[in-house]
C-alpha positions as CSV (number, residue, x, y, z in Angstrom):
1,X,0.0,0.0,0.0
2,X,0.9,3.3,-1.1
3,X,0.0,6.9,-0.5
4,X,1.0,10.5,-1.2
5,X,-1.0,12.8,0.5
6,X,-0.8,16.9,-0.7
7,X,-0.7,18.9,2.5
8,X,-2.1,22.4,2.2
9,X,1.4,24.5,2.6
10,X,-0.3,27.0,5.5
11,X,-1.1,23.9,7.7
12,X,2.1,24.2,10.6
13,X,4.8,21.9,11.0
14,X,3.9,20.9,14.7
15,X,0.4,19.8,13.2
16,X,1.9,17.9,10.3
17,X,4.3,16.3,12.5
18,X,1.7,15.4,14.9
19,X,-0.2,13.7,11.9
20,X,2.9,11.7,10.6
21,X,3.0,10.0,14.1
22,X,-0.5,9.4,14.6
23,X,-1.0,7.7,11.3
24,X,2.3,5.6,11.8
25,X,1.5,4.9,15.4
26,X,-1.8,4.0,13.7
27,X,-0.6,1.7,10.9
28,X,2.0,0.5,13.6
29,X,-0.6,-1.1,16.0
30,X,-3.2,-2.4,13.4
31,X,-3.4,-6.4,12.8
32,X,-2.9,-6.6,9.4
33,X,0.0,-4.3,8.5
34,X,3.1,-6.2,8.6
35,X,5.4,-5.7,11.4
36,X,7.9,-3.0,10.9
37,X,7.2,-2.1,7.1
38,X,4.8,1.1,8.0
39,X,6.8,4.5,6.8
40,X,5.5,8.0,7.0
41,X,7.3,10.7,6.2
42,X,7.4,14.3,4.2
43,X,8.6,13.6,0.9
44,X,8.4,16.3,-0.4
45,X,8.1,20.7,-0.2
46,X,6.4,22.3,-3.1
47,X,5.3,25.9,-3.9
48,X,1.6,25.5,-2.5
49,X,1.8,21.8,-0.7
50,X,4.0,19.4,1.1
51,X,4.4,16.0,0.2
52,X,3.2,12.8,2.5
53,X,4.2,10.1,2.2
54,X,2.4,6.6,3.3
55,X,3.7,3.2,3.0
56,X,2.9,-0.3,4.6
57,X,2.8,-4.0,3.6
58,X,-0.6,-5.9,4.2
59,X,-0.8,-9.3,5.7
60,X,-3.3,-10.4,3.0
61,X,-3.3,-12.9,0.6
62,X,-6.5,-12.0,-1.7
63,X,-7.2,-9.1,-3.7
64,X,-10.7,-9.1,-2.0
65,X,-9.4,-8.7,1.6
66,X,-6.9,-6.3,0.1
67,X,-9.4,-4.4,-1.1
68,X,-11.7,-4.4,2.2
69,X,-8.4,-3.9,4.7
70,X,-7.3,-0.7,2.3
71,X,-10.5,0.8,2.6
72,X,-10.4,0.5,6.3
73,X,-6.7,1.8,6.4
74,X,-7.8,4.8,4.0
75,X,-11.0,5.3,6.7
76,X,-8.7,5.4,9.5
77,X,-6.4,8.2,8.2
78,X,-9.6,10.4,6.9
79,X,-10.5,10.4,10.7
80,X,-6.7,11.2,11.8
81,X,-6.8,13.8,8.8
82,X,-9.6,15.4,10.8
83,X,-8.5,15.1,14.0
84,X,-5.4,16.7,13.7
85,X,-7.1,19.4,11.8
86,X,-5.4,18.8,8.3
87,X,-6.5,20.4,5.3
88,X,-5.5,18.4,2.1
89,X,-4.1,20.6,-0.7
90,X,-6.1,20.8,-4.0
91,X,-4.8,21.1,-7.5
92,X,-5.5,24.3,-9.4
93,X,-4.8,25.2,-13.1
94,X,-5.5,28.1,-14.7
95,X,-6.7,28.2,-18.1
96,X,-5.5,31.7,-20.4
97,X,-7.7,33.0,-23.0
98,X,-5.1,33.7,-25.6
């Protein structure tokens, strides 16, 4: 499992460091993330948004449980998202009339 996350750039470092640990301490205690392979980290700084990065190896063997156990790891860190008060960075583009 793999996941960038784009971090709106005003959201503080104390908060975004406060997110990386819950959602490794999260994926850290869960049954069916295999011990020791959760990462989180920032990957990345851009111009508007930072970079987070999510990684962990499933103790599945089925595309169906991976599927169901995915969708309850992506639950879990839209409910850390909110807790910690983390607003997710969207992508603009702007079109020119030329």
């Amino acid at each position: 499992r793999v996941s960038d996350l784009q971090v709106d750039f005003d959201t503080s470092l104390a908060k975004l460091s406060n997110f990386e640990h819950s959602v490794l301490d999260f994926l850290n205690n869960y049954d069916m993330v295999v011990e020791q392979s959760a990462n989180v980290f920032l990957k990345q700084i851009n111009s508007d948004d930072y970079n987070i990065h999510i990684y962990c190896y499933l103790n599945v063997t089925g595309f169906d449980q991976f599927c169901i156990e995915k969708g309850k790891l992506n639950y879990e860190i839209m409910n850390i998202i909110k807790q910690n008060d983390i607003k997710l960075a969207l992508e603009t583009m702007e079109i020119k009339n030329t």
